[in-house]
C-alpha positions in Angstrom: 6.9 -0.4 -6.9 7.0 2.4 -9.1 8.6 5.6 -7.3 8.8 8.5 -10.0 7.2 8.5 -13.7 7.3 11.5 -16.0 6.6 12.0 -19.2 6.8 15.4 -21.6 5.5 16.3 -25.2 2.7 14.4 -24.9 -0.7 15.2 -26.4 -1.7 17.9 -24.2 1.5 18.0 -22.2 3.6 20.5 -23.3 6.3 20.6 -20.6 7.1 17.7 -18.2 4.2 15.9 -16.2 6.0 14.7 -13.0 4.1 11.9 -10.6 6.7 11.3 -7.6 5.4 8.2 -5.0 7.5 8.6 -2.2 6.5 9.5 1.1 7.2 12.3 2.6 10.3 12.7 5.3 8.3 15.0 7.9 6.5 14.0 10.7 3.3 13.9 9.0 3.3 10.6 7.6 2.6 9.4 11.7 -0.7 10.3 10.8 -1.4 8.3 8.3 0.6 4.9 8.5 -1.5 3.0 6.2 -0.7 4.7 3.3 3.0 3.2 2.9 4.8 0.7 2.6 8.7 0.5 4.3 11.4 -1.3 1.8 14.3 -2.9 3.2 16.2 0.2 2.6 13.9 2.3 4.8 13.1 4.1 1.9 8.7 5.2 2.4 6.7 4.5 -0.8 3.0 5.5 -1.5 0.7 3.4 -1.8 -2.2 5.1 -4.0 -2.6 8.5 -5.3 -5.7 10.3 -6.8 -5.2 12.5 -9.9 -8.1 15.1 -10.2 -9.2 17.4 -13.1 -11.7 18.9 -14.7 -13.3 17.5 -17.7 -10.5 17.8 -21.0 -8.1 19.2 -18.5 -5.5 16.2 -19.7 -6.0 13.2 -17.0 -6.7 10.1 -19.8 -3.2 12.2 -21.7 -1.5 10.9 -18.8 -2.6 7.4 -18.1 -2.4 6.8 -22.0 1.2 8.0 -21.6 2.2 5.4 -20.1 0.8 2.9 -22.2 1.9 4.1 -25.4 5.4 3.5 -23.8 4.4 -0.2 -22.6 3.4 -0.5 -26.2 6.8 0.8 -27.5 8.4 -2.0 -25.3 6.3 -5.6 -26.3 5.0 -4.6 -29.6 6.8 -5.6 -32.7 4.6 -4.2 -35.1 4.9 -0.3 -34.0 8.6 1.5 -34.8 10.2 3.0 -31.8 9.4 6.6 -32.5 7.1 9.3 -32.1 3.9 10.1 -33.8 2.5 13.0 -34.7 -1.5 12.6 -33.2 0.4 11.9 -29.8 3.0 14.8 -29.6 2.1 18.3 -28.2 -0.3 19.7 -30.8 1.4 23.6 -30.4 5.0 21.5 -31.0 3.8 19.9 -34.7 4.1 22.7 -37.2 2.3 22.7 -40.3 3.6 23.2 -43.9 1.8 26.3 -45.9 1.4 23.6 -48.5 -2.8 22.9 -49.8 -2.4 19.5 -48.5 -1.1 20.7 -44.9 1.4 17.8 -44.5 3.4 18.3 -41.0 7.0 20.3 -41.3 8.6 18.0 -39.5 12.0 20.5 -39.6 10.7 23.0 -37.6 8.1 20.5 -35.2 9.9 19.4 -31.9 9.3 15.7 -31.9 11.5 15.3 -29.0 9.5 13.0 -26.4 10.5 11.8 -23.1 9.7 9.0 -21.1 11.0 8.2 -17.4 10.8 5.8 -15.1 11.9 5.0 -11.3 10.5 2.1 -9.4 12.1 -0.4 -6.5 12.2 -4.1 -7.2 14.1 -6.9 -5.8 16.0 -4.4 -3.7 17.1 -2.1 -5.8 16.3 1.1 -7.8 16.2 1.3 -11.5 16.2 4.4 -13.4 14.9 4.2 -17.0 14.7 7.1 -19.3 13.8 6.6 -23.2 13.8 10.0 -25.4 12.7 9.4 -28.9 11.7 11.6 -31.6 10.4 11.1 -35.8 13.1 9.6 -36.8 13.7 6.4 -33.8 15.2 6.2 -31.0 17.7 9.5 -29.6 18.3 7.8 -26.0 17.9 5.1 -23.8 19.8 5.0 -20.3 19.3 2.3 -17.6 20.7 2.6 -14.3 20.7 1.0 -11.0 20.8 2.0 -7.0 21.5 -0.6 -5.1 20.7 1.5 -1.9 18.8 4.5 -1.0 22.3 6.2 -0.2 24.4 4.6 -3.5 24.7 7.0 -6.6 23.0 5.5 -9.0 25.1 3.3 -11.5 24.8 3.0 -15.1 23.8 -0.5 -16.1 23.9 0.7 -20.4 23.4 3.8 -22.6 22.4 3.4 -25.8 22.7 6.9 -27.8 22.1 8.0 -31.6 24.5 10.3 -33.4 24.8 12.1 -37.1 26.9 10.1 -39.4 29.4 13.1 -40.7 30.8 11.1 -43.0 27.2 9.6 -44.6 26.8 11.4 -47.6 30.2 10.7 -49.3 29.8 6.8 -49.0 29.0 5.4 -52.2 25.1 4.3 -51.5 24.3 8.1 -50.7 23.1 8.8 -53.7 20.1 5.7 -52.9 20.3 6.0 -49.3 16.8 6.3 -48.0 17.5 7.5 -45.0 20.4 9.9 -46.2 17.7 11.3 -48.8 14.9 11.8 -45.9 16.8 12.6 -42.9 19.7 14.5 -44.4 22.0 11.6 -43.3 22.1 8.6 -41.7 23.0 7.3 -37.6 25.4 5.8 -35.7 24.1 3.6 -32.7 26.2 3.5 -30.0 25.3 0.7 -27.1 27.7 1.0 -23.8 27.4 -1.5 -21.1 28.5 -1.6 -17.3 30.3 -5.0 -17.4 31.3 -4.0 -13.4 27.6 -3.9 -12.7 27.4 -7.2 -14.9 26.4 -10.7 -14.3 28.0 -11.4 -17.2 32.3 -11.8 -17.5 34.0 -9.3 -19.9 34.8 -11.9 -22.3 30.9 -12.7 -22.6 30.1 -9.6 -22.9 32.5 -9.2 -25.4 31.4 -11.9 -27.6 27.8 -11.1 -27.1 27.8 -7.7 -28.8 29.8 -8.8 -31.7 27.6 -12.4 -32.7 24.5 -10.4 -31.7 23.8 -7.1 -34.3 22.5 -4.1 -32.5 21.5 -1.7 -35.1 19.0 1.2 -32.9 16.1 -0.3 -34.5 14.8 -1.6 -31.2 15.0 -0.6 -27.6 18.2 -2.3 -25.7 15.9 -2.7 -22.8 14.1 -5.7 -24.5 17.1 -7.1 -26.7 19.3 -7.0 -23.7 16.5 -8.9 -21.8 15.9 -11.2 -24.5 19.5 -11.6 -24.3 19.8 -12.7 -20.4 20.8 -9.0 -19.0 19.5 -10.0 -15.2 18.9 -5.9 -14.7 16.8 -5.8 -18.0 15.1 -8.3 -17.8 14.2 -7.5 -14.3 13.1 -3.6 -15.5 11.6 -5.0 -18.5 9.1 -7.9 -16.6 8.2 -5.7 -14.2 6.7 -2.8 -16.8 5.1 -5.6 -18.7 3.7 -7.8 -16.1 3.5 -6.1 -12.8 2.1 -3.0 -14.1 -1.6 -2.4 -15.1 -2.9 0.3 -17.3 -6.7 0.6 -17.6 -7.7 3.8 -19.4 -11.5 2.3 -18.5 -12.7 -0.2 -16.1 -14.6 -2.4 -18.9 -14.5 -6.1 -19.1 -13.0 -5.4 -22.6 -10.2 -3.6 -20.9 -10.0 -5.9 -18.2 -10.1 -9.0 -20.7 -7.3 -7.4 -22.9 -4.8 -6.8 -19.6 -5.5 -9.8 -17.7 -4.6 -13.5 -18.9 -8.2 -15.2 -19.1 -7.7 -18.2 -16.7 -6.1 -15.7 -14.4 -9.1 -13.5 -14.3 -11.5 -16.7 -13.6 -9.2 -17.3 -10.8 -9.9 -14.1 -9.4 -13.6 -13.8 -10.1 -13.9 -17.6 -8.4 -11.6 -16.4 -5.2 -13.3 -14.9 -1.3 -10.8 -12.6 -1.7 -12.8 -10.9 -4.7 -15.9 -11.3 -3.4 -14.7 -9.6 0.1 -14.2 -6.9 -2.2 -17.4 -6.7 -4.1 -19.3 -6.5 -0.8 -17.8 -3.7 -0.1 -20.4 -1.9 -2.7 -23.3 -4.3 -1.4 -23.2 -6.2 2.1 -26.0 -8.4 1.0 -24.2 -10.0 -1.8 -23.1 -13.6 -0.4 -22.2 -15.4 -3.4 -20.9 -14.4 -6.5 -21.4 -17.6 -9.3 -18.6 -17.1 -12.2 -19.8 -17.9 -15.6 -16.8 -18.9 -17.7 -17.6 -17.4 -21.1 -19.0 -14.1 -20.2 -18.2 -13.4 -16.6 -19.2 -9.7 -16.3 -22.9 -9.8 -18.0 -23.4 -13.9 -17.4 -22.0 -14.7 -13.6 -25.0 -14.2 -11.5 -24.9 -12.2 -7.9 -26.5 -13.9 -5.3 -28.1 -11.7 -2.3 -29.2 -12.8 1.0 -31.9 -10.3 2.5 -32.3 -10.1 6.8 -34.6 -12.8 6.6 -32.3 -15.8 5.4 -33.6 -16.0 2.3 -32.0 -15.9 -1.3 -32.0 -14.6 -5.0 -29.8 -14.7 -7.8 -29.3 -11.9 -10.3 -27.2 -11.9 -13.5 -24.7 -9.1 -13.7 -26.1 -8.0 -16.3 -29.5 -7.2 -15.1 -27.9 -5.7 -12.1 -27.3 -2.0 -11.5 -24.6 0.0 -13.9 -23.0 0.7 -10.7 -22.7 -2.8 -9.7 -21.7 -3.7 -13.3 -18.5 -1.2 -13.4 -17.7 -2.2 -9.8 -17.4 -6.0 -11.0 -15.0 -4.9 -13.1 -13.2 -2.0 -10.3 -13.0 -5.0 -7.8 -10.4 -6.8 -10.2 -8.0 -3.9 -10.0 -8.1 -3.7 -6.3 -7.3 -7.6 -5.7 -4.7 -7.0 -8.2 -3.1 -4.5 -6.1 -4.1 -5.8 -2.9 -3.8 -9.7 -3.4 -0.5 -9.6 -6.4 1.0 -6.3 -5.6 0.7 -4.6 -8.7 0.5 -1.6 -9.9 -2.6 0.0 -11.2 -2.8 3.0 -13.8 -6.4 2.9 -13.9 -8.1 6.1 -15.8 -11.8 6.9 -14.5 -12.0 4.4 -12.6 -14.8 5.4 -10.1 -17.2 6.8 -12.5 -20.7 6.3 -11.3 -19.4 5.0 -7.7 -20.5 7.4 -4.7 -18.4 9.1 -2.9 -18.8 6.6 -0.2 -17.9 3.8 -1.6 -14.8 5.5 -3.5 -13.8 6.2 0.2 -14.4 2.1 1.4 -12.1 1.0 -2.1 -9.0 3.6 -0.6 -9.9 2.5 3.4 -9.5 -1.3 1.9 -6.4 -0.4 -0.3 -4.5 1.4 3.1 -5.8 -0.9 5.4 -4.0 -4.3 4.1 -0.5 -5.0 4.1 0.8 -5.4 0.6 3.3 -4.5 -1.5 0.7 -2.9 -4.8 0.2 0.5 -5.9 -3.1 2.2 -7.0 -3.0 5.1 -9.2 -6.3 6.8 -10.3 -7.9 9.2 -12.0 -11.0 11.3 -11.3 -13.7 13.9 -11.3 -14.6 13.0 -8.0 -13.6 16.4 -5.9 -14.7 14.9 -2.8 -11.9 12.6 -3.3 -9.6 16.1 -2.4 -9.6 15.0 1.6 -6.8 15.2 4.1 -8.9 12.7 6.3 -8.1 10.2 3.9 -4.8 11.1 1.9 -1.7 13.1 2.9 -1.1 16.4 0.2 1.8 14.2 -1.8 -0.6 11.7 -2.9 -3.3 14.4 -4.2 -2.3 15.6 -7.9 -4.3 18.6 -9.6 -4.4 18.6 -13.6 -5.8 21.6 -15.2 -5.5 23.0 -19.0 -4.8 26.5 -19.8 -7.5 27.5 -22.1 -5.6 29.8 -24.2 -2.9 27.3 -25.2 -4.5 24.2 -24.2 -1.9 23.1 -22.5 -1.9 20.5 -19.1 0.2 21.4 -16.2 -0.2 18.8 -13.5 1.2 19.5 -10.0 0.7 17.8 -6.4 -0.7 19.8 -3.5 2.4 19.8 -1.3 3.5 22.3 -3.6 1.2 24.6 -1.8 2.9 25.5 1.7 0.0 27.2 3.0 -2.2 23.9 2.7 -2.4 22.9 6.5 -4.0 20.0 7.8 -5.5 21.2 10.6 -7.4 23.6 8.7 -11.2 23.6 9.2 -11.9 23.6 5.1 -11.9 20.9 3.3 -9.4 20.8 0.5 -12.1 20.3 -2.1 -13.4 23.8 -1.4 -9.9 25.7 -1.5 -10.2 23.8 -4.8 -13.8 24.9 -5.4 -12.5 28.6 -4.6 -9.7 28.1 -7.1 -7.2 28.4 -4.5 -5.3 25.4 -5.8 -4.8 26.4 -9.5 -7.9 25.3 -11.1 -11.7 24.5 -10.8 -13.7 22.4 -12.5 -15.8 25.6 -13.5 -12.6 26.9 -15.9 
């Protein structure tokens, strides 16, 4: 389960954009028990949280975030540093030159990415800062309680070469001519920590050549590392990101026979009926499944029609695809970064999706973005799952924040939060 993400230079995120999922430790969370889970360690988890923001304000910024690093960690065509359209536009300064290339000595390319999540009874920390040039950091550790420090499984750091220029390729050097030098990378690994023995460990960093190029998160995994390949799986595999609930999306993030599976199950059709109680049946068509698959409906009288998806509602049509995500968390315990997700649902039925979520016992996350302000309820969530993101319009900069940051938030208030919110008593509207 994923307990703490962050990221910071990132497109419209200037400064560190913080999402913490734990529970909190007061005596609130009596009043809404459905919306954790307990680990064997006692430690309380979330199990969905809503992100709201005006339009622009910097929501899709954050869900993309953490694709761009799933995509710095299984693709083998992309280098492991940053690039300039996804830093912090007031961090990339310009040259004065008529071409305007980027001055990349005085931009801050510095980006951060980090990571805390719970799996197989323990807590991994990952943290990757990178920057124009590669990779700058990459730290792994591991908690194997919620009371244990937490221990370093490897580092893997970057360092000036003092000595580069006066070796006897520096006059063709590349990377001395562009960067002003060249790097040492330096890999340290935990071997008390290990699986492996000393020895292996030994002989496995000299037959196997680690020169920065790639993260040691995947070539340790590659390598065996039970830790990494543990971290690594679970970023890949268990976690969703759907900046759009399309059946393109969808089709790109799930395997193909594993989506069939789901569109053919009860479980998934439990779930589209939460949209539509007359739906009865829902017949998959194999090679186009959201337009093709016909919905069958069953009116007061007994009788039936059929109905391909595609001649359906738009509603309908992006719940088909919604639905997915929820079995996913529901049914396979996964986690779900899913941007925009309720677009064109009511609020109603938004409400249903989270009562369904909460109301099974299961081991997912869901994580979503919205416009929907009605969505802003402390019937329904407690404040640590409701997260405000609003841009300042002079710098155009995101700040995202949760609303237990606000003490004088009660719950038994008469107000909704949405019109504190409305007021702009919480930071932002979605007037500014």
């Amino acid at each position: 389960m994923l307990l703490e993400y962050a990221v910071s230079n990132y497109r419209s995120f200037a400064d560190e954009a913080f999402l913490d999922l734990h529970a909190p430790k007061n005596r609130i969370v009596r009043r809404f028990p459905n919306n954790f889970v307990v680990r064997s360690t006692g430690e309380k988890v979330l199990k969905d949280a809503v992100i709201v923001g005006e339009n622009a304000s910097g929501k899709s910024n954050f869900i993309e975030s953490f694709a761009f690093l799933r995509d710095l960690l299984v693709r083998n065509d992309m280098t492991k540093k940053t690039y300039v359209n996804y830093l912090y536009s007031g961090n990339v300064i310009w040259s004065e030159e008529e071409h305007r290339s980027v001055d990349f000595d005085k931009t801050n390319s510095l980006q951060t990415f980090y990571v805390k999540i719970a799996l197989d009874g323990y807590t991994y920390i990952y943290e990757l800062k990178i920057d124009r040039i590669g990779i700058v950091s990459e730290v792994l550790e591991c908690q194997r309680s919620a009371k244990a420090a937490p221990k370093e499984v490897y580092s893997h750091t970057r360092s000036l070469r003092e000595d580069c220029l006066s070796c006897e390729d520096a006059g063709a050097c590349k990377i001395a001519e562009q960067y002003a030098g060249c790097f040492w990378h330096e890999l340290s690994y935990d071997v008390e920590d290990s699986l492996w023995t000393e020895e292996e460990v030994d002989k496995l960093f000299k037959s196997a050549r680690f020169n920065g190029l790639d993260l040691a998160l995947t070539w340790l995994a590659a390598l065996g590392e039970e830790h990494c390949r543990r971290v690594l799986n679970w970023l890949v595999r268990e976690v969703l990101v759907v900046q759009a609930p399309v059946p393109s999306a969808l089709e790109e993030a799930i395997d193909r026979e594993d989506l069939l599976s789901i569109l053919s199950s009860p479980e998934y059709l439990g779930i589209v009926r939460l949209a539509d109680r007359s739906i009865v049946k829902f017949r998959v068509d194999a090679e186009n499944p959201f337009m093709d698959s016909v919905l069958i409906r069953e009116g007061s009288d007994g009788r039936q029609f059929g109905r391909a998806a595609r001649d359906d509602s738009t509603g309908i049509q992006l719940f088909l695809c919604w639905a997915v995500l929820i079995y996913e968390v529901v049914y396979k315990n996964k986690t779900v970064l899913a941007d925009e997700a309720d677009a064109m649902i009511n609020p109603v039925l938004s409400d249903r999706v989270i009562a369904f979520i909460n109301g099974h016992s299961h081991y997912g996350q869901y994580i979503f973005t919205t416009h929907n302000i009605f969505n802003m309820t402390l019937r329904t969530y407690m404040k640590e799952q409701i997260y405000i993101i609003t841009k300042d319009l002079r710098t155009l900069t995101s700040s995202m924040y949760s609303v237990a940051d606000f003490d004088e938030i009660r719950y038994d208030v008469k107000e909704e939060l949405y019109e504190f919110y409305l007021k702009g008593m919480l930071g932002g509207t979605p007037d500014e």
